[in-house]
N, CA and C atoms as an extended XYZ file, in Angstrom:
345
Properties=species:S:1:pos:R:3:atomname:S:1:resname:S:1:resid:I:1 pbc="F F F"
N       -42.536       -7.188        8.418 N   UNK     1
C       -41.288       -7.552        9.056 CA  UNK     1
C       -40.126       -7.289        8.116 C   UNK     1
N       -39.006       -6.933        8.638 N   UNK     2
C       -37.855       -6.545        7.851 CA  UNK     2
C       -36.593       -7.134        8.832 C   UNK     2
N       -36.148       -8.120        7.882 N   UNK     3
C       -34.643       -8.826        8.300 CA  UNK     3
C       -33.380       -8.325        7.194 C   UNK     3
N       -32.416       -7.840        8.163 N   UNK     4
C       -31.060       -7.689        7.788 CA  UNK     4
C       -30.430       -8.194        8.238 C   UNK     4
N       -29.040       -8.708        7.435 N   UNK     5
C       -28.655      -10.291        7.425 CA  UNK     5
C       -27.007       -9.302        7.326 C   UNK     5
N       -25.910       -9.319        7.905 N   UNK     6
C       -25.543       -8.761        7.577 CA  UNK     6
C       -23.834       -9.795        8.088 C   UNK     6
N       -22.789       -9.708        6.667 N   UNK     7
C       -21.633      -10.502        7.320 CA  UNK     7
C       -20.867      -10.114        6.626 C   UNK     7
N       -19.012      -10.994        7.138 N   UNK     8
C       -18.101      -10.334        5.857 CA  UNK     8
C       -17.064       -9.571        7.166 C   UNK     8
N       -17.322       -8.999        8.473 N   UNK     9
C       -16.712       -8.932        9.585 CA  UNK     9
C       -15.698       -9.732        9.529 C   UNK     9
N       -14.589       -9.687       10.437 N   UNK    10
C       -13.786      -10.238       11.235 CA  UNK    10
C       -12.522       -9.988       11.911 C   UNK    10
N       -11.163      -10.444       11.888 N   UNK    11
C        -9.799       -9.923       12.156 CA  UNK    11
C        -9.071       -9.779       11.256 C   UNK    11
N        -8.849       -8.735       10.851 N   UNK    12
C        -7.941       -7.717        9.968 CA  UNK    12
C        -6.807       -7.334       10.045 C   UNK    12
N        -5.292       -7.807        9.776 N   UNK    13
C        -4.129       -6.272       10.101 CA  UNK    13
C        -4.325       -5.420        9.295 C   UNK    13
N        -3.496       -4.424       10.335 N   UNK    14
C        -3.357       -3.185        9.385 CA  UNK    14
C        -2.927       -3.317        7.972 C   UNK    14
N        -3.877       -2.286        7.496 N   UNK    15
C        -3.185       -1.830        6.110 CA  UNK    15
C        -4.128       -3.035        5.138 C   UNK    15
N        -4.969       -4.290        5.791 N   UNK    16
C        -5.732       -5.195        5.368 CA  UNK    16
C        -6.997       -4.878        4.731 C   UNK    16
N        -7.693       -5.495        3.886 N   UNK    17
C        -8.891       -5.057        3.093 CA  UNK    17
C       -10.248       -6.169        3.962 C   UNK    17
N       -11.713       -5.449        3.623 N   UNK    18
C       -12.507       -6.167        4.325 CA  UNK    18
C       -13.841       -5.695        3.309 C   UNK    18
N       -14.656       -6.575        3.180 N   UNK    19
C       -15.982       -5.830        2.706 CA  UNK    19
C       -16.934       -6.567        3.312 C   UNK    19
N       -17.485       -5.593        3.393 N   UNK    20
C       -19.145       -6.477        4.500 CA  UNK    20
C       -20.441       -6.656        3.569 C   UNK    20
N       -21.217       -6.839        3.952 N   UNK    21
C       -22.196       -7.298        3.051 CA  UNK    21
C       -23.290       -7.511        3.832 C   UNK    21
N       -25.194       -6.929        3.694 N   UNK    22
C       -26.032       -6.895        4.134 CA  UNK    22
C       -27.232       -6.856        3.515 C   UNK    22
N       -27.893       -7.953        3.420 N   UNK    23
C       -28.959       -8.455        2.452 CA  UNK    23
C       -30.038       -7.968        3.503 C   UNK    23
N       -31.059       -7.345        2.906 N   UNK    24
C       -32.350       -7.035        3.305 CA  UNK    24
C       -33.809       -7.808        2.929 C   UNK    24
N       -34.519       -8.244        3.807 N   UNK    25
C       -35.682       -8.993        3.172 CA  UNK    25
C       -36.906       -8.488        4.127 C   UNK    25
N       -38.007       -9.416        3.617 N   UNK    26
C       -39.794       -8.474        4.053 CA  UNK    26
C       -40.122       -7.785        3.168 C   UNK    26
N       -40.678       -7.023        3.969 N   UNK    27
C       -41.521       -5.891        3.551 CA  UNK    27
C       -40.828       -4.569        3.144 C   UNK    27
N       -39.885       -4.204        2.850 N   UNK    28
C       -38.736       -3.754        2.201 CA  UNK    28
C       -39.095       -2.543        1.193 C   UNK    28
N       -40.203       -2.451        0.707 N   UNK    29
C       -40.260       -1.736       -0.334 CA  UNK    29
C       -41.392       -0.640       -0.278 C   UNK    29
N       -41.223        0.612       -0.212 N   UNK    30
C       -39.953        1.040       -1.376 CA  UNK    30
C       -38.954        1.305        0.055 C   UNK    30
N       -37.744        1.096       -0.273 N   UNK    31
C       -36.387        1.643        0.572 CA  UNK    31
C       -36.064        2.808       -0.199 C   UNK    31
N       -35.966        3.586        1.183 N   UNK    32
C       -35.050        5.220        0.889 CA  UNK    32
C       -33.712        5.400        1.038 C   UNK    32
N       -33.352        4.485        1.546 N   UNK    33
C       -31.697        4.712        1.918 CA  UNK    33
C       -31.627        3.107        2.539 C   UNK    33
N       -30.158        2.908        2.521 N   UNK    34
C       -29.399        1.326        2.395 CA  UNK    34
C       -27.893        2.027        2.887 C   UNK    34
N       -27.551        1.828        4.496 N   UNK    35
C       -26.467        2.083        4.487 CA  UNK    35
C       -25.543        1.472        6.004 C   UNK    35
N       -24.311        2.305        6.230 N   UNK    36
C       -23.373        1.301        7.436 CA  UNK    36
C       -23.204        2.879        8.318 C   UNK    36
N       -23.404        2.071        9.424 N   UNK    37
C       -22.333        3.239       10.113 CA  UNK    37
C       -21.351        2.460       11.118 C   UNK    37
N       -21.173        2.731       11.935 N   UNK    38
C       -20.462        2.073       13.123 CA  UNK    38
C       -20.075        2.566       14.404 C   UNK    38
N       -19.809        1.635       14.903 N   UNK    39
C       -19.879        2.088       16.820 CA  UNK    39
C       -18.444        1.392       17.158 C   UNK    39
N       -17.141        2.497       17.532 N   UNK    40
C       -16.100        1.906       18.245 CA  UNK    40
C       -16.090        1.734       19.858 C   UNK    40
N       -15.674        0.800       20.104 N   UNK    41
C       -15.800        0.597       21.676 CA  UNK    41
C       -15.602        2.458       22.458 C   UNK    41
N       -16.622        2.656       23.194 N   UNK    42
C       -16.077        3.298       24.301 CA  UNK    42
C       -17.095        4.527       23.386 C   UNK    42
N       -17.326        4.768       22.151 N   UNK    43
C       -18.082        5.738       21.326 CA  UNK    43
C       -19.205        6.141       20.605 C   UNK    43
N       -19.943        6.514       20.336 N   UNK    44
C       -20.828        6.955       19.860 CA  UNK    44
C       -21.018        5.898       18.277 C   UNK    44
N       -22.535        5.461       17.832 N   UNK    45
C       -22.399        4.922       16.356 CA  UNK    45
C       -22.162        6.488       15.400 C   UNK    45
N       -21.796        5.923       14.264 N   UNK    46
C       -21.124        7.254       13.392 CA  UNK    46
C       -21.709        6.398       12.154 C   UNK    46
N       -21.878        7.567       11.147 N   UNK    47
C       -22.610        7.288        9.791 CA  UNK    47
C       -21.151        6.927        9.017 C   UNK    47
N       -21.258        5.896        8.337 N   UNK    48
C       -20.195        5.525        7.665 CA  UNK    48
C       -20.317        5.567        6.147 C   UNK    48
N       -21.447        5.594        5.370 N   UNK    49
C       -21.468        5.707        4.318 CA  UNK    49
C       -23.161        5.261        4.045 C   UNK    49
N       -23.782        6.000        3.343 N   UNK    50
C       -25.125        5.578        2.993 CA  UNK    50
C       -25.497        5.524        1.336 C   UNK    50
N       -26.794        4.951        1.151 N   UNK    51
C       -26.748        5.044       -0.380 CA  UNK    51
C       -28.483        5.739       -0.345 C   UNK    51
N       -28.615        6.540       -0.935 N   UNK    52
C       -29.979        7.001       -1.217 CA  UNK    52
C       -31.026        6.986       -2.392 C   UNK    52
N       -32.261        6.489       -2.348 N   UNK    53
C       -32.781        6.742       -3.600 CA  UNK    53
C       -31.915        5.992       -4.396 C   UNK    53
N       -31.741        6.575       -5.750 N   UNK    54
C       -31.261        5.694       -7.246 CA  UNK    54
C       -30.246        5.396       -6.930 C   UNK    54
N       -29.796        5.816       -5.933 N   UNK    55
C       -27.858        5.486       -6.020 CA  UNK    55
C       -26.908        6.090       -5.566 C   UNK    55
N       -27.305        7.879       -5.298 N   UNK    56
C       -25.860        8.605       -5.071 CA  UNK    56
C       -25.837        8.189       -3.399 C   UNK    56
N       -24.392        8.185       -3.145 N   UNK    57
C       -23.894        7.525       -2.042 CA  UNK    57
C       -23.017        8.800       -0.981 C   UNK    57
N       -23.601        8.523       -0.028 N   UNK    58
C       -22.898        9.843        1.079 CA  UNK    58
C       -22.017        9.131        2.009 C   UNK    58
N       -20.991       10.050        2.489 N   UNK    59
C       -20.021        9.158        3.546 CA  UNK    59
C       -20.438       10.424        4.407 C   UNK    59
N       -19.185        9.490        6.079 N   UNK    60
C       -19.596       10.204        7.235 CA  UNK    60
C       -18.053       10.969        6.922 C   UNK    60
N       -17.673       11.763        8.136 N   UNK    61
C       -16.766       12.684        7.984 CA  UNK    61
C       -15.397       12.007        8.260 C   UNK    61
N       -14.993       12.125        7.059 N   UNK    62
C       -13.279       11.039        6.842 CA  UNK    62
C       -13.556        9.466        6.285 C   UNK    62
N       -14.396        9.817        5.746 N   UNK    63
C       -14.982        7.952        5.313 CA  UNK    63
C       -14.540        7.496        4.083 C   UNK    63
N       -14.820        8.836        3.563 N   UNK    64
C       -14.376        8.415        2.057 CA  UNK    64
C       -13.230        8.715        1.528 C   UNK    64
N       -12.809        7.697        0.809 N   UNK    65
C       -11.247        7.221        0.443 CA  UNK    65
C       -10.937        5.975        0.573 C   UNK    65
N       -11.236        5.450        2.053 N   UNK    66
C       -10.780        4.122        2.304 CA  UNK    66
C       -11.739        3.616        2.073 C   UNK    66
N       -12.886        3.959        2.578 N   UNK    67
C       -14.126        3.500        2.298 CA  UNK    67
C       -15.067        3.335        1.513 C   UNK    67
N       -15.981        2.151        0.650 N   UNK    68
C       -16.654        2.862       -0.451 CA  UNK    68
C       -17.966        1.666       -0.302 C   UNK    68
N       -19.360        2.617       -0.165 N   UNK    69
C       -19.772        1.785       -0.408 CA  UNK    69
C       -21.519        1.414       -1.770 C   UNK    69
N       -21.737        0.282       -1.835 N   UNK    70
C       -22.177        0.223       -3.654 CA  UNK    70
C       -23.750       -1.119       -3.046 C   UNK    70
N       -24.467       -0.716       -3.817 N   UNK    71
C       -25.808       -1.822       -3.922 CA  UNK    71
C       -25.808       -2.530       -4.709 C   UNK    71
N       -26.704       -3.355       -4.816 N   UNK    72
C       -27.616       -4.472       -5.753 CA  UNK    72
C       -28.564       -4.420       -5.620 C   UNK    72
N       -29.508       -3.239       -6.264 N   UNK    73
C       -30.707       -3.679       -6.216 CA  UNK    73
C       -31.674       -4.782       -6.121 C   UNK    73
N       -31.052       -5.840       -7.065 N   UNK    74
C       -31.837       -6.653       -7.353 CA  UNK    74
C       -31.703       -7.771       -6.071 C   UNK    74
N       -30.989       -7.602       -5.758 N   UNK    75
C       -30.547       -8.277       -4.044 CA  UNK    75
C       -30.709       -7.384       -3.030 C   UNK    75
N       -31.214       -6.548       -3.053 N   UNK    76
C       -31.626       -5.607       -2.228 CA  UNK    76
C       -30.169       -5.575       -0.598 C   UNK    76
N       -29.282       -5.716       -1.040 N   UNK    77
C       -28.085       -5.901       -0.717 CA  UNK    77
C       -27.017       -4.438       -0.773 C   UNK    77
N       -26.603       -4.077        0.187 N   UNK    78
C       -26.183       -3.106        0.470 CA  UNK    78
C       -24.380       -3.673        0.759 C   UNK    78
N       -23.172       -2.903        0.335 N   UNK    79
C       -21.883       -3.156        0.156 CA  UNK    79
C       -21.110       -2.492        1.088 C   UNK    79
N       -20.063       -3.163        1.806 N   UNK    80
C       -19.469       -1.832        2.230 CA  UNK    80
C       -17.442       -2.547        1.751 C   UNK    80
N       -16.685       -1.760        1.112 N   UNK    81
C       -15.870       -2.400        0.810 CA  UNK    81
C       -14.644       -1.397        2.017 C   UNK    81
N       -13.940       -1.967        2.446 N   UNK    82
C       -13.173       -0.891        3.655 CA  UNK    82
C       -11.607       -1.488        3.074 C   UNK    82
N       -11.151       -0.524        3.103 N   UNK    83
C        -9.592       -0.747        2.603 CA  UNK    83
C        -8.341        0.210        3.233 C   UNK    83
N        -7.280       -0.151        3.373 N   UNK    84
C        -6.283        0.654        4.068 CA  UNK    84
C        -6.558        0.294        5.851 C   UNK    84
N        -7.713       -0.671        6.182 N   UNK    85
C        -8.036       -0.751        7.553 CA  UNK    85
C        -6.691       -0.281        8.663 C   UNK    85
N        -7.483        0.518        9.469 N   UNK    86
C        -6.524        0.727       10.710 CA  UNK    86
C        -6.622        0.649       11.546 C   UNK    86
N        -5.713        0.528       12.728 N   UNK    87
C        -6.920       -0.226       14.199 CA  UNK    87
C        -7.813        0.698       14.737 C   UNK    87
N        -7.555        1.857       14.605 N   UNK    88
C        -8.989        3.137       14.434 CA  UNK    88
C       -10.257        2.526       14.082 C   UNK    88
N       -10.048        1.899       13.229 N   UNK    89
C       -11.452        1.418       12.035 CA  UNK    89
C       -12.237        0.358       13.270 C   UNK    89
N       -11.608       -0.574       14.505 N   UNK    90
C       -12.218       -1.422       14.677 CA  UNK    90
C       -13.504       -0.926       15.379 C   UNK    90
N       -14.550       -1.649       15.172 N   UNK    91
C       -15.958       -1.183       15.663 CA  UNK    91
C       -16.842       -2.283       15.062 C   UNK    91
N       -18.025       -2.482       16.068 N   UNK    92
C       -19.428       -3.076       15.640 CA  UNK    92
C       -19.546       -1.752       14.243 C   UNK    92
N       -19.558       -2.831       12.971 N   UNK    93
C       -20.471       -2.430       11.778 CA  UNK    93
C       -21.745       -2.779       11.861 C   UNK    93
N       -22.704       -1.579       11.130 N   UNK    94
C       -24.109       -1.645       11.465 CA  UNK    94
C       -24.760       -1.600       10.082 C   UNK    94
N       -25.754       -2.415        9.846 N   UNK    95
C       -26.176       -2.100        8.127 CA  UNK    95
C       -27.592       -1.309        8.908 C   UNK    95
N       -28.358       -0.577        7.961 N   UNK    96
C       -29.280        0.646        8.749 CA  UNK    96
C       -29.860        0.518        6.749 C   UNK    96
N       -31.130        0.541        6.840 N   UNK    97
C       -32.406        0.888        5.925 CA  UNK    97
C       -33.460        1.780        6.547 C   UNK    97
N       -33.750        2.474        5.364 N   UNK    98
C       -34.622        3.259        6.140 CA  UNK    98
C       -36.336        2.814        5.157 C   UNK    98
N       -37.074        2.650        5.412 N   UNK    99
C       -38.333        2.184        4.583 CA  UNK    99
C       -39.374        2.498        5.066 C   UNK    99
N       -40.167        3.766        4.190 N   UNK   100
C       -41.290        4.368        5.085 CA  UNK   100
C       -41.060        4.835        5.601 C   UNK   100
N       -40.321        6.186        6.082 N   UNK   101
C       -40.030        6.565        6.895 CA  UNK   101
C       -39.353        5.932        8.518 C   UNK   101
N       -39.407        4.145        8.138 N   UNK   102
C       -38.681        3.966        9.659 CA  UNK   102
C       -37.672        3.568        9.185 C   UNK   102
N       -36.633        3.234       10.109 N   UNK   103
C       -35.192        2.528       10.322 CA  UNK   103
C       -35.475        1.299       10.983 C   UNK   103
N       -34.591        0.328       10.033 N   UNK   104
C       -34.309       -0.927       10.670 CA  UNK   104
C       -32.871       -1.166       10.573 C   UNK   104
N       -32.096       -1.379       11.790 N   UNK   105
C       -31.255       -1.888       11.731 CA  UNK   105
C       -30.595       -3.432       11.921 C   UNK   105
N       -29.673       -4.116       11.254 N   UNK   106
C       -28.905       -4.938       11.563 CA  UNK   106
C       -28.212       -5.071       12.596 C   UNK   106
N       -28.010       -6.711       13.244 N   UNK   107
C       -27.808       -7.268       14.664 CA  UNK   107
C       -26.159       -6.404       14.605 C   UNK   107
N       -25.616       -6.031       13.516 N   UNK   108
C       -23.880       -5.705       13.712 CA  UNK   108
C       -22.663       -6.665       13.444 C   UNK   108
N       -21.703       -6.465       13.214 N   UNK   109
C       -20.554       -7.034       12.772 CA  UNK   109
C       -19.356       -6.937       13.300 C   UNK   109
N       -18.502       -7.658       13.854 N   UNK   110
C       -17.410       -6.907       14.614 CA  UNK   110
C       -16.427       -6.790       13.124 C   UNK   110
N       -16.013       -5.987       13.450 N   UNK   111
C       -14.488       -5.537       12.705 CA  UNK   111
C       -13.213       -5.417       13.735 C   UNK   111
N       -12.408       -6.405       13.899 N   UNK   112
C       -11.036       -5.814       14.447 CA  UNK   112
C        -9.869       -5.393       13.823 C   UNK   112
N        -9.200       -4.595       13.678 N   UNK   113
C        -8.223       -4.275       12.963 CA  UNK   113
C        -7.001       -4.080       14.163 C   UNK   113
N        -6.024       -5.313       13.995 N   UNK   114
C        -4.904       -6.014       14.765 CA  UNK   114
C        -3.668       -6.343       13.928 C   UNK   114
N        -3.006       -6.278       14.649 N   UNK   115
C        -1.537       -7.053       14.262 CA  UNK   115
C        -1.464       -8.105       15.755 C   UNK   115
């Protein structure tokens, strides 16, 4: 069994900072990748940033800059720090592991980005 715990969501204005946060537990090991993507109303989920193996970290297309995101191994805890938020950005955040070849994902996070 594999639980992702994932929080740190909420209501944002523009131009506001947010970081999410998604602890992984079970059977967990070894993990190949630890990462977020997200789903805006009305759209498709989109890869938002992943971390692979030892560490090097991939974004989705336009992610990186505002976006950055970093692990803890030892918390088996996956980061996502989002900055410059814009109401573009709002969407269910998703934390996503991949272990053994499967994917487990997290229940999601809302993000709104409002004035």
């Amino acid at each position: 069994q594999v639980q992702l715990v994932e929080s740190g969501g909420g209501l944002v204005q523009p131009g506001g900072s947010l970081r999410l946060s998604c602890a992984a537990s079970g059977t967990i090991y070894p993990i190949y990748s630890m990462g977020w993507y997200r789903q805006p109303p009305g759209y498709e989920r989109e890869l938002v940033g992943v971390i692979i193996g030892g560490g090097s970290a991939r974004y989705g297309d336009s992610m990186q800059g505002r976006f950055t995101i970093s692990g803890d191994n030892a918390k088996n805890t996956v980061y996502l720090q989002m900055n410059s938020l814009k109401p573009e950005d709002t969407a269910v955040y998703f934390c996503k592991i991949r272990v053994r070849g499967h994917d487990y994902w997290g229940q999601g996070t809302q993000v709104t980005v409002s004035s």
